[in-house]
VODREN-932885 format. One record per residue (C-alpha): z, x, y; residue in three letters; residue number from 1. Coordinates in steps of 0.2 Angstrom, whole numbers, padded with zeros to 4 digits. Each point is the difference from the previous one (the first is absolute). Example, Ala and Ser with C-alpha at 12.3 -4.5 7.8 and 13.67 -1.06 7.14 Angstrom:
residues 2
+-------+-------+-------+------+-----+
|    up |  east | north | type | seq |
+-------+-------+-------+------+-----+
|  0039 |  0062 | -0022 |  ala |   1 |
| -0003 |  0006 |  0017 |  ser |   2 |
+-------+-------+-------+------+-----+
END
This chain:
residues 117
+-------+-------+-------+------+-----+
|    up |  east | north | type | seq |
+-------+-------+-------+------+-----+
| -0208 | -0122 |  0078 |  unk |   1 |
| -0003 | -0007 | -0018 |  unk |   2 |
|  0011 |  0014 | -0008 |  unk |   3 |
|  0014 | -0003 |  0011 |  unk |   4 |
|  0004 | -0018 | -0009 |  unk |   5 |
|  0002 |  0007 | -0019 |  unk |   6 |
|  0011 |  0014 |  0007 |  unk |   7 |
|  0011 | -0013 |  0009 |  unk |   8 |
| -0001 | -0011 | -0014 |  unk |   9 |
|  0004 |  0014 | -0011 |  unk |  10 |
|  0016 |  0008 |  0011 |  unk |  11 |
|  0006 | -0018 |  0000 |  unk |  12 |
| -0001 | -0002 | -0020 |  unk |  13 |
|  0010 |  0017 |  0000 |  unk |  14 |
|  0011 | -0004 |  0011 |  unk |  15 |
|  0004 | -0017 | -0009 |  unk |  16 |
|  0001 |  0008 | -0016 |  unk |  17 |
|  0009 |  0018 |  0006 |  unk |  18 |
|  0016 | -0007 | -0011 |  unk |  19 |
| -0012 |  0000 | -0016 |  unk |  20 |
| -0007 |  0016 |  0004 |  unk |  21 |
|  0016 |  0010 |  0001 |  unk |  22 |
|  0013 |  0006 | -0010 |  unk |  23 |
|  0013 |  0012 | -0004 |  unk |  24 |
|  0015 |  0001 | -0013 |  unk |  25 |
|  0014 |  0012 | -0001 |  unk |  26 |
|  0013 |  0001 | -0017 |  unk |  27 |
|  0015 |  0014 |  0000 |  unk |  28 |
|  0009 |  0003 | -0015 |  unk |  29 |
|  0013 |  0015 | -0006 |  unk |  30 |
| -0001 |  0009 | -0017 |  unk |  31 |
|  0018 |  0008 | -0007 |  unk |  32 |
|  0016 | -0004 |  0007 |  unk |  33 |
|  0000 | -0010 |  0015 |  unk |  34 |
|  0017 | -0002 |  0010 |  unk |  35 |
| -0002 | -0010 |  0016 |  unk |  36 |
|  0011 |  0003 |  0016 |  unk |  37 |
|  0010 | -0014 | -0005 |  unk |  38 |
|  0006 |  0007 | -0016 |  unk |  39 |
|  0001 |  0016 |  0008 |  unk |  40 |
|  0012 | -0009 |  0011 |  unk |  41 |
|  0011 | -0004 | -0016 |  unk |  42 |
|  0005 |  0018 | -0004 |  unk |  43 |
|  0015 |  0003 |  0011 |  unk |  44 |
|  0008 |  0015 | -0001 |  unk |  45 |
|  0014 |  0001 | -0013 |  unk |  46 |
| -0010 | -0010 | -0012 |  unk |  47 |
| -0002 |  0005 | -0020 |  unk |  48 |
| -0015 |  0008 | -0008 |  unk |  49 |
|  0003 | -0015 | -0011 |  unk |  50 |
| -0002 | -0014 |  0014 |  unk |  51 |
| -0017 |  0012 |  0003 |  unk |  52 |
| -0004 | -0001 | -0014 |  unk |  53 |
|  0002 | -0019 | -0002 |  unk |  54 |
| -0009 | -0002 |  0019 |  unk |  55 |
| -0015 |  0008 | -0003 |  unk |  56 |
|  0000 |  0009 | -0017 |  unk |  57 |
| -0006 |  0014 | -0009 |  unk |  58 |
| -0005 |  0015 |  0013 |  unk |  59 |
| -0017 |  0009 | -0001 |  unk |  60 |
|  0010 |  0015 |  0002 |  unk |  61 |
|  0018 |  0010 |  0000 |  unk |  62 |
|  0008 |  0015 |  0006 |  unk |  63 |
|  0016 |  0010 |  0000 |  unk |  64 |
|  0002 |  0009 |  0015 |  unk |  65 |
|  0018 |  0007 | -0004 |  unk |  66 |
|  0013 | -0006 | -0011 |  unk |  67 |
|  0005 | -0015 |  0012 |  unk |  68 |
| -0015 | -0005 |  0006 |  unk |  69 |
| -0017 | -0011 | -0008 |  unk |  70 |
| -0016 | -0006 |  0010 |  unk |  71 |
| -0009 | -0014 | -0007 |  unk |  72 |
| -0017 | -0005 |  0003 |  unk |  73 |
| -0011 | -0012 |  0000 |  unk |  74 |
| -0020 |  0002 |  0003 |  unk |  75 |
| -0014 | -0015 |  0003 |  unk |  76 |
| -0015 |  0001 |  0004 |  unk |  77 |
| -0006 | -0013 |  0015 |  unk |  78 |
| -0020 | -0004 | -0002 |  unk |  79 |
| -0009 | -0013 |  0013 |  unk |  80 |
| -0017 | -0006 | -0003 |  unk |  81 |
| -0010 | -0006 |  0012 |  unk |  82 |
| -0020 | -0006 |  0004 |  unk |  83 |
| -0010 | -0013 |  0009 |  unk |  84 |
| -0016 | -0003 |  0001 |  unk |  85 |
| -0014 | -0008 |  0012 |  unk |  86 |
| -0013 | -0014 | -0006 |  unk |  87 |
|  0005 |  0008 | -0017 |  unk |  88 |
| -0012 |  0014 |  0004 |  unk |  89 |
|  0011 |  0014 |  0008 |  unk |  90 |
|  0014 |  0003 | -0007 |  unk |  91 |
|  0014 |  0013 | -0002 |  unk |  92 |
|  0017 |  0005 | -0010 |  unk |  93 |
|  0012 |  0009 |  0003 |  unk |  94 |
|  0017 |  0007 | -0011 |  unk |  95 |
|  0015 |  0009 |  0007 |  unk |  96 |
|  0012 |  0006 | -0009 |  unk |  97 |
|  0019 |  0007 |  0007 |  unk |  98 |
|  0015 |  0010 | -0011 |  unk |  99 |
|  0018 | -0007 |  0002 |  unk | 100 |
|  0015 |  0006 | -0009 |  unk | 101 |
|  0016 | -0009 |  0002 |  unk | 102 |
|  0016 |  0013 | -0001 |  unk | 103 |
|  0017 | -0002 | -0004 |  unk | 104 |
|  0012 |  0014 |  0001 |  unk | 105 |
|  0018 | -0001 | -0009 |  unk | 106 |
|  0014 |  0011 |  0001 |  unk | 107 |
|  0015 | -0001 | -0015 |  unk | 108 |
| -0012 | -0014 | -0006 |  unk | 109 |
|  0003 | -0011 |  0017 |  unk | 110 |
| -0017 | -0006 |  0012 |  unk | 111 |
|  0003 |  0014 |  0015 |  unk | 112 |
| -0018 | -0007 |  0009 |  unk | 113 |
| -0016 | -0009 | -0007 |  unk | 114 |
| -0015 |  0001 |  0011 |  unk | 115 |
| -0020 |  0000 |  0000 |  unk | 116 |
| -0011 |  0016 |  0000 |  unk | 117 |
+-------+-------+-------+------+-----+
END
């Protein structure tokens, strides 16, 4: 029965100090054009590529699909990081990383629908 004092002494200590012994973090940031759903929500149909243009800027790319009508678009990359660890000892990391593109299609050079893909 001697051993059975340091382990509980030692499960106490543990469980004392569990807020020390554990941690985790997690960051998300985008790379390219990022237009959140409230911008989105901004681009009513009827709107001017120059109102576009001055909401979100520049697209990544554009194309003529006949002679009245241009899609826009706009792509980011989404990238979380994430990790934690235990006592400092185990640890782990992880990266995900999603594609979005933002679209904007204009017919006679008017916003006919905007919407994420």
């Amino acid at each position: 029965m001697n051993l059975a004092r340091p382990a509980l002494l030692a499960l106490v200590l543990c469980l004392g100090l569990s807020g020390c012994l554990i941690g985790s973090r997690s960051r998300t940031h985008h790379e390219g054009r990022y237009v959140s759903q409230e911008t989105l929500a901004q681009i009513e149909t009827g709107r001017s590529k120059a109102y576009v243009l001055a909401l979100i800027g520049e697209p990544s790319e554009k194309k003529t699909v006949d002679e009245h009508t241009e899609l826009w678009s706009w792509s980011y990359t989404e990238r979380t990081d994430s990790g934690g660890h235990v006592i400092f000892i185990l640890s782990s990391d992880r990266s995900t990383e999603t594609q979005h593109t933002t679209f904007v299609e204009f017919h006679d050079s008017l916003v006919v629908k905007a919407w994420n893909g």
